[in-house]
N, C-alpha and C positions, 0 to 999 in steps of 0.2 A: 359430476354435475348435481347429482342428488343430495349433498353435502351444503352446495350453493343455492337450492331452490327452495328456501324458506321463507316463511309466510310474511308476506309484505302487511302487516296490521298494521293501524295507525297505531303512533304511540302514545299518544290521549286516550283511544281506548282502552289497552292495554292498561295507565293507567288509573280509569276507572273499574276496571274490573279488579285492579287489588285495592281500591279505596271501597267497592261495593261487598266484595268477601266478604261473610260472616264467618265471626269465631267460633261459636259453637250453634247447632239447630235449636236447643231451647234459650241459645243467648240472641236474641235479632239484634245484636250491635254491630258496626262495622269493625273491622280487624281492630282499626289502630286505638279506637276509644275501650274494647274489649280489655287491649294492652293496658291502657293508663290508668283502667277501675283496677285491676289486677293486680299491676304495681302500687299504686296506693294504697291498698287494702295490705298487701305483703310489707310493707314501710311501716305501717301505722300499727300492726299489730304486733311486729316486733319490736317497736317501741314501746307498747304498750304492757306487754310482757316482761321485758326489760328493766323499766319501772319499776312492776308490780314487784318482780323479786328482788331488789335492790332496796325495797324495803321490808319485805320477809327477812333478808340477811340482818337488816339491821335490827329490826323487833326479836327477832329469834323464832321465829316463824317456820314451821315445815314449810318446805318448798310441796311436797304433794298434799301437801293441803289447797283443792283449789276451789275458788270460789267460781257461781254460774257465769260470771265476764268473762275468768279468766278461759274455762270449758270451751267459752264462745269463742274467746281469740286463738286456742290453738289449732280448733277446727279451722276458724277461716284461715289461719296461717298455713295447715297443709291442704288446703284446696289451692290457695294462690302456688305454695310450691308446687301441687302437680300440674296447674294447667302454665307455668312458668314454662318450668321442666318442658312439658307434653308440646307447648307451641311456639316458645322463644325460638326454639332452634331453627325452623322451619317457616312456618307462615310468618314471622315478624321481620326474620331476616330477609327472606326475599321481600319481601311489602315493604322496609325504610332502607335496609342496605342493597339489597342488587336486585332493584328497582333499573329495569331496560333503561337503556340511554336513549335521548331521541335521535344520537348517531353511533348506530351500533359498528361504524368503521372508526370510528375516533380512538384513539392510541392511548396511554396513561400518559405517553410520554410525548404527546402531542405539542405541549410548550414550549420542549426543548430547543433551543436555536443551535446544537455541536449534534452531530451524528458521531456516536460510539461505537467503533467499530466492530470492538469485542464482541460486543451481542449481536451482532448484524452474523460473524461467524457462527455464532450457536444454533442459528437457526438451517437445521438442513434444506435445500430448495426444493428437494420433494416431498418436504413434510406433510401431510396433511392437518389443513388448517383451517379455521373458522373464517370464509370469506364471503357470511353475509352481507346484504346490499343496505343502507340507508333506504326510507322509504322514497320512493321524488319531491316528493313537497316539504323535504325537510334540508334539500341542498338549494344552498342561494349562492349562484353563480355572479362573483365577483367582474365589478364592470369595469376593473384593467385589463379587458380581452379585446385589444383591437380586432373589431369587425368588422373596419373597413379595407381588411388586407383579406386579399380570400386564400387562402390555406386548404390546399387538399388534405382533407380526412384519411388519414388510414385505416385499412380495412380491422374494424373492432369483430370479435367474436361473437358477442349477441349484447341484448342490454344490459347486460347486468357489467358488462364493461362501460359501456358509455354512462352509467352512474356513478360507477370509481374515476372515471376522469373526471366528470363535474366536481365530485369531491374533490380532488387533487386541488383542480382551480380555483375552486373555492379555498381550500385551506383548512376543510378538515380533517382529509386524509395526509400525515407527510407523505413525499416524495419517496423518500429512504426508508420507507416501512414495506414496500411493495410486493417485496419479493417474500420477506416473510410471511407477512398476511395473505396473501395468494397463492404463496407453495409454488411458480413456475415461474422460472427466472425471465423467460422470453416471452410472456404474457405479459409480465410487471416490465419490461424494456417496453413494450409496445405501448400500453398504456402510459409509461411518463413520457414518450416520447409524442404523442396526440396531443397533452397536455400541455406540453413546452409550446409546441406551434399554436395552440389556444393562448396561451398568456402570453408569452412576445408578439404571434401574428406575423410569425415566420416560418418559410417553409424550409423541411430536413429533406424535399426531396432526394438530392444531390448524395444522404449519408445512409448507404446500405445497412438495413435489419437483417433481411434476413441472412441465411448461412454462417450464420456464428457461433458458437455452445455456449450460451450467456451459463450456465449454470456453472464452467470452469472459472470463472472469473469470482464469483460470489465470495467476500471474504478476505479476498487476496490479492486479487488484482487492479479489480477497477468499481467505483461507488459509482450509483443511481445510474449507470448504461441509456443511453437511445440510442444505439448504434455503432458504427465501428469506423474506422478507417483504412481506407486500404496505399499502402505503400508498395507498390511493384519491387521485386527483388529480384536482381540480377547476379549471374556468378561469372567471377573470374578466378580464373587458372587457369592449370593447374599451378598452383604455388608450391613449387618443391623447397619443401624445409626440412633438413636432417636427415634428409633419403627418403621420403616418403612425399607424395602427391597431397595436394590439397583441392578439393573444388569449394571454392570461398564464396558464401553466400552474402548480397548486400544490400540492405534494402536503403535504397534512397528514393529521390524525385530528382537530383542533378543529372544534367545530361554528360554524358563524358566520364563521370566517375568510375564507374565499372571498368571504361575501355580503356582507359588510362591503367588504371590496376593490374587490369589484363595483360597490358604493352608489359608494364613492369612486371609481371611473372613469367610472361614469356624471354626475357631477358635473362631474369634471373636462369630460368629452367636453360637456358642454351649455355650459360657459364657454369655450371655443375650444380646450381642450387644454394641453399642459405642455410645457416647455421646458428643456433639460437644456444642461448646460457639463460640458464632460469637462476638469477642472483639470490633474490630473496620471495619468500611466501608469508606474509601476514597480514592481517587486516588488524585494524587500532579503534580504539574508541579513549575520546579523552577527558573524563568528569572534571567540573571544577568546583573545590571544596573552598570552606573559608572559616578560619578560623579567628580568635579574639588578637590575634599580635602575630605580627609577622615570625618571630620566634617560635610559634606554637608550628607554623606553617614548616618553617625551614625543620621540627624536630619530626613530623610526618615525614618531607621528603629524607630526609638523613635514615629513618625506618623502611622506607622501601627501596632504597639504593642499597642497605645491608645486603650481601648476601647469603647471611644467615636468617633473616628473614623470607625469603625467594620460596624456599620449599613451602611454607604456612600457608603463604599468599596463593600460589601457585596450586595448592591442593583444594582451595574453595572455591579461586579459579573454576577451575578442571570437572567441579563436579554438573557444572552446568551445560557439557554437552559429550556425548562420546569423542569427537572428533575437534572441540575446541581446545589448546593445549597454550597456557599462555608461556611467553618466549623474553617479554623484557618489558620492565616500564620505568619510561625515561617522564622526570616531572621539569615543570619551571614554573617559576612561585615568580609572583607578582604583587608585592607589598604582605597583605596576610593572605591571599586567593593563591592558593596550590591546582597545578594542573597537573594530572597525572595521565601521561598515553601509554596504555598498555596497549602490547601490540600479542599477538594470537593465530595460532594455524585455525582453518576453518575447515579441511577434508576439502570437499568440489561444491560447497555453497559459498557465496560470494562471504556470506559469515556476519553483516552488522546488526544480524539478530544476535545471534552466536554470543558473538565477541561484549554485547551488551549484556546481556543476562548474566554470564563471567564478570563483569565489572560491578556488577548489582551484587554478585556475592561477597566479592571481596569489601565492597563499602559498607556492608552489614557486617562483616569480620572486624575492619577498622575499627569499627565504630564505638565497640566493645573498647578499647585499647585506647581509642580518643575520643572520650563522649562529647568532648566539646567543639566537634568538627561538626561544620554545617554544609550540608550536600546541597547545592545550589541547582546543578543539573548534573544530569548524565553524561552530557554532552556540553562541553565548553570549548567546542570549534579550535580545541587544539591536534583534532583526530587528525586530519581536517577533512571530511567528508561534503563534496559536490560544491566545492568552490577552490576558488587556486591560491595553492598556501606554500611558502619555501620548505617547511617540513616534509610535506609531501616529497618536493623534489629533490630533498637531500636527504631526508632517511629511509622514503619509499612508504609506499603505504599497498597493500593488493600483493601483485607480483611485479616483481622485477626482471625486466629481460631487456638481453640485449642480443640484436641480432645483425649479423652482417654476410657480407657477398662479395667475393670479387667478380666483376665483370668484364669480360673481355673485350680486350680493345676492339677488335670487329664488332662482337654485337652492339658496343655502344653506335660506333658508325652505319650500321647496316639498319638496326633495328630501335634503338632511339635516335638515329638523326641527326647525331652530336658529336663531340669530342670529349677525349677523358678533362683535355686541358678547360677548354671550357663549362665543364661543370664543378670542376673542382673549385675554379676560380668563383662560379656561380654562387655555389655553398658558401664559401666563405664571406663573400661582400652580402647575401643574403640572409641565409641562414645563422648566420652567428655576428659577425657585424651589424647586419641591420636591426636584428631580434634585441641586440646590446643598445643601440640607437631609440629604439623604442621602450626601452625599460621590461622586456618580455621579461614574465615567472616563467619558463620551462617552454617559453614557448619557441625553441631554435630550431625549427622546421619550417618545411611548406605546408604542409595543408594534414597532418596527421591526425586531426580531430575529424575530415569527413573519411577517413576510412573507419577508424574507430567508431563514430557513431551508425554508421550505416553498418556493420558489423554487428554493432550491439541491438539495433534495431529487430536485426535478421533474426537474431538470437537469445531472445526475449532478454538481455540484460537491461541493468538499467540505466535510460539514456544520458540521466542529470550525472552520472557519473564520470558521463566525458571529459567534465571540468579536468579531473586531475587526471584522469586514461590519457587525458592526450599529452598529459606532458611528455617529451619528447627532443632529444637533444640531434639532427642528423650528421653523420660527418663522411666528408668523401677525402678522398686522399690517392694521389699516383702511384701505385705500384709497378714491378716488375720493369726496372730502368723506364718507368714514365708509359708504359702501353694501355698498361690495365688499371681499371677506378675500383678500389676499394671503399664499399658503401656501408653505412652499417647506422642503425638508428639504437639509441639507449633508453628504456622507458622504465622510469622506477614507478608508475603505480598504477598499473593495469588491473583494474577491480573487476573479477566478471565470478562466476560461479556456474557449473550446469545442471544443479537443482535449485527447488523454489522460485518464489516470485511469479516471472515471466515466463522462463524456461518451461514450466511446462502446460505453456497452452499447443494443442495441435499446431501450428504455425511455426511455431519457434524449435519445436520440438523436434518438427522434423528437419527442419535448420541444422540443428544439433547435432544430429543422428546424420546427416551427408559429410557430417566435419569428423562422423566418430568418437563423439564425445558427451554424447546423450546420457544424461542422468549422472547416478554416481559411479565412480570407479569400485568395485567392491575387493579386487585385490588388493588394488594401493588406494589409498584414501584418497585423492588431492587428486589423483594423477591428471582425469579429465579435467578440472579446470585450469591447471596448468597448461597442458598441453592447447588446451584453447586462448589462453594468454600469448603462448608462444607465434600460433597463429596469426596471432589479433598483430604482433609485434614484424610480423613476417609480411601482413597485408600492405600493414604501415610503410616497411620496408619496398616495397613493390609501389606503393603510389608516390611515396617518395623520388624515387628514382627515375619515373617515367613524368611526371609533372616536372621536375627541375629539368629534364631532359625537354620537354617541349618548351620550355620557358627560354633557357641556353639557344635553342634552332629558334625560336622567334612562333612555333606554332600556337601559343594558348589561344591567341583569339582567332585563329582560321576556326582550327579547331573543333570551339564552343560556338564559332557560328555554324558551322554546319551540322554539332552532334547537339546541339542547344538552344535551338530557337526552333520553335514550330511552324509550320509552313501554313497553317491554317488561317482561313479568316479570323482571328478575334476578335472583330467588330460584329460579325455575323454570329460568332459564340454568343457576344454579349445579347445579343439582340434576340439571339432566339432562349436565352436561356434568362431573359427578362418577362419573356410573353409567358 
């Protein structure tokens, strides 16, 4: 706090007292005229000298021959050089260059309208930092503050807080500077979050502050915080996959989700359990170049489909991470625009840092090789990364897995309610007919995208990934002369990681660490996200099975009326959560 309690002067004053400074005790001049006699005298007499001996050279003149002028001008020339010397540095600089602002919170980068992230990470959040106050009469609170909505105040630390919010409001502190200029990530949350309700004239009652470690997010996770949201997370199992138990965490808000999952693990778990195949492991990134003719394009793709070129590539590749190793890159050229998806192991991070920094090498290697290749972006959506692409679904992107179960005839009738016959038939008129009727990308399932996302929610992955996570093919099938249903779902591009990002905030973390698969493997490289891919592919598996099974018996809407609608007033919520 003794950092922060500095002296509120005005800054008018402040300014006259370096306009009233004297340069020297036998000079009464103020600073800055002090300066301009100084410098003028030091111009003038080195001109004057100058001169003088430009015509001694020409006459043929001793230069130490000097006459009583020139005596006088070298004198005054080393007086100007030492009081140049002696107070340029110091009293001129502070008096015209770092002259107090009259907003000592205002940023250099105050104009900028993009927040850069890079530098937001440089700054540690327990830095200690200059987080002097503006004086009050020098903030003008901007009158977009509705103030006819009344908005409860959050409890500020003292005033020197309720000045940085003015700022804020006003506009001349950014938002996004907060945490650096104040050094405490959960001070600068509170403060924009006062803010936000001052300038909309809305209340965040409703979004919990406290209990959060704003300081884990800083950098990495999440820009300008006012609070958090909470998703309840529930676990079903156990999910036995490959002989081993699972307690499967998942955060959602649907009602049924869970219990549903659950029905389908306890099925599974009564027919001996589920078995997974891990097909493929790579993550892709796919640049798009362009060159002057479509020939130039096709002679680039023809250089990297060599595979005597593979090793070159592949070793500038490789130097861009311990555990990134690139594995193949397949191109398609489109008039002179080359697309190149190199695809890459990542160890147990999900990898689209990875796998980018790898691809930034090798287009700095190219590029020597093809100077007239024009790198348009990094990324030219042929990875295909957080949207639904057929590449995804047919060459796989993340992991690949495929997991299946047979289930016993009993349990299906005992414990989902159903018949083998009719869910087989199910699946087909649904699942794969219908998904064809609708023109589905990958999407030949029921409902695989909310176990996946609630999954990856649990698990701090990330959740726009679902796009291509949930592709998802289901298929059920008769066995064992017609008794028993053979289930089994196939997912080429299950993107998850159990480092960085998300993963490792407390929350997620501990997610992780109930599934056994927290952090990195340091034996095997990969192993933990794989093995949480397999998971992810086994939960699927399980909501699958119990959802087509309630759909077949006719139960989804009993159900979600009774696991899915609240019994509460909501006209009384409303009403009292209006007052």
């Amino acid at each position: 706090m003794e950092a922060r309690r500095r002296s509120t002067k005005p800054v008018s004053v402040m300014e006259n007292d370096i306009h009233n400074s004297k340069a020297l005790d036998p000079l009464p001049l103020p600073l800055y005229m002090a300066n301009a006699l100084f410098f003028t005298l030091f111009f003038s007499v080195v001109y004057f000298l100058l001169t003088r001996w430009r015509e001694k050279i020409r006459t043929s003149t001793p230069l130490h021959v000097l006459s009583f002028s020139e005596i006088s001008a070298l004198v005054a020339f080393v007086a100007s050089c030492v009081y140049l010397l002696g107070f340029f540095g110091v009293d001129f600089v502070q008096s015209v260059i770092l002259r107090p602002s009259a907003d000592l919170w205002t940023s250099e980068d105050d104009d900028e309208d993009v927040i850069i992230k890079d530098d937001t990470r440089k700054v540690p959040c327990g830095q200690a930092l200059d987080c002097s106050l503006p004086p009050p009469s020098s903030v003008v609170v901007k009158p977009k503050v509705v103030e006819s909505i009344p908005v409860p105040a959050l409890p500020l630390d003292d005033e020197e807080d309720e000045e940085i919010v003015k700022s804020v409001v006003a506009g001349t502190t950014p938002s996004y500077s907060l945490e650096s200029k104040l050094g405490d990530c959960k001070r600068a949350a509170n403060i924009r979050r006062e803010a936000l309700q001052r300038i909309t004239g809305k209340s965040l009652d409703g979004l919990p502050l406290e209990g959060f470690d704003y300081q884990s997010i800083l950098g990495q996770c999440c820009e300008m915080p006012v609070g958090y949201v909470q998703i309840p997370v529930g676990i079903a199992g156990p999910l036995l996959l490959d002989g081993k138990g699972y307690s499967v965490p998942m955060a959602t808000t649907e009602g049924c989700l869970v219990a549903s999952t659950n029905r389908g693990c306890k099925a599974m778990a009564l027919s001996g359990g589920a078995t997974s195949v891990l097909l493929k492991d790579g993550m892709t990134r796919a640049p798009v170049v362009r060159f002057g003719s479509a020939k130039r394009a096709a002679d680039l793709k023809f250089f990297l489909e060599n595979p005597a070129n593979f090793q070159e590539i592949s070793l500038a590749f490789n130097k861009s991470s311990r555990f990134g190793r690139l594995q193949s890159i397949k191109c398609a050229i489109a008039g002179k625009n080359l697309y190149l998806r190199f695809t890459c192991s990542t160890g147990d991070a999900m990898g689209m840092n990875m796998v980018s920094k790898g691809v930034q090498n090798v287009l700095d290697l190219l590029q020597n090789s093809f100077p007239d290749m024009d790198v348009i972006g990094i990324s030219g959506n042929f990875c295909s990364d957080k949207k639904p692409a057929a590449v995804n679904w047919i060459e796989g992107r993340g992991k690949s897995v495929v997991c299946e179960c047979i289930i016993k005839g009993d349990v299906v009738r005992k414990v989902l309610k159903t018949s083998v016959e009719a869910l087989v038939e199910l699946n087909m008129l649904k699942n794969l007919t219908g998904s064809a009727m609708a023109g589905a990308l990958g999407g030949f399932n029921a409902h695989a995208s909310n176990i996946v996302s609630a999954v990856y929610l649990a698990t701090g992955q990330d959740p726009a990934q679902n796009v291509e996570s949930s592709h998802c093919i289901t298929m059920m099938e008769a066995v064992n002369d017609g008794k028993d249903l053979h289930v089994s779902v196939t997912m080429p591009s299950i993107e998850v990681g159990t480092v960085g990002g998300g993963t490792q905030l407390a929350s997620q973390s501990a997610c992780l660490n109930l599934l056994g698969v927290k952090g990195a493997n340091k034996e095997t490289p990969g192993a933990n996200s794989r093995l949480l891919a397999t998971i992810v592919a086994g939960s699927v598996l399980a909501g699958e099975l119990s959802l087509m099974s309630a759909l077949a018996a006719g139960q989804l809407v009993k159900s979600h009326m009774k696991y899915n609608r609240s019994s509460k007033d909501v006209s009384n919520i409303s009403a009292a959560g209006s007052s």
